[in-house]
Structures are given as structure tokens and as C-alpha cells.
N, C-alpha and C positions, 0 to 999 in steps of 0.2 A: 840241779833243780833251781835253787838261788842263789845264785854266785855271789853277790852284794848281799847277803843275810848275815848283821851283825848282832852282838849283843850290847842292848841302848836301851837307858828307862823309858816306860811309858810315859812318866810325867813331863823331862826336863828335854830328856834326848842324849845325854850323859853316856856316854860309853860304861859299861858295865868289866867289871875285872873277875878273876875265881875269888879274891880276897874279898869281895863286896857278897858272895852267896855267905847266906845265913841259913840255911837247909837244904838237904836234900833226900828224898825219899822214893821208894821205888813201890810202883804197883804193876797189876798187869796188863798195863795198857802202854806203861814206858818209866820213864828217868825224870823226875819232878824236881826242880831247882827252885829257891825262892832267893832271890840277888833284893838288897835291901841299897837303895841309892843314899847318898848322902843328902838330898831335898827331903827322902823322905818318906819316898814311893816304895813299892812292894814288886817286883817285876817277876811273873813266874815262867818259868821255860818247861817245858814236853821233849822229850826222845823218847822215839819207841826203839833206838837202839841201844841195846843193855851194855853200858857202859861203865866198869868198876865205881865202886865210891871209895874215895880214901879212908882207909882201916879195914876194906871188906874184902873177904878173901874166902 
């Protein structure tokens, strides 16, 4: 569906890492990631597919 879909802050354009998420929480609508850039910025990501969270089992 987007082959070129990457993860990059809203502010700077900065490539985003798993190490740079600072939360993540699950409701029913999907997988909510908050990635906290080093500028600054807040970058939040949506999956509606239910994808483990580390420690969740």
C-alpha cells in the first residue's frame, strides 16, 4: 500500500529508531507508539494491527 513509508519526525525529518519510542499503548482501534525525536518533537504512529508490546504476553 506504501512501499516508501518510513518512520521520520514530523518536525526535523530525522529518521526515527525503536530506541527513540517513549510509549506505547494499545486501544481498540490499534497499537499507539509515541517516538520522542532528539529536536524535540512528539511523533505518534497508529497500527490497527495487534502487534506484541515488549513484556506483554
Amino acid at each position: 500500500m506504501y512501499p516508501n513509508l518510513a518512520l521520520t519526525c514530523t518536525r526535523c525529518g530525522a529518521d526515527l529508531a525503536s530506541g527513540d519510542r517513549k510509549l506505547s499503548m494499545r486501544t481498540p482501534e490499534g497499537l499507539r507508539h509515541a517516538y520522542e525525536c532528539s529536536c524535540g518533537a512528539i511523533t505518534i504512529t497508529v497500527s490497527a494491527d495487534p502487534v506484541p508490546i515488549a513484556g506483554e504476553g
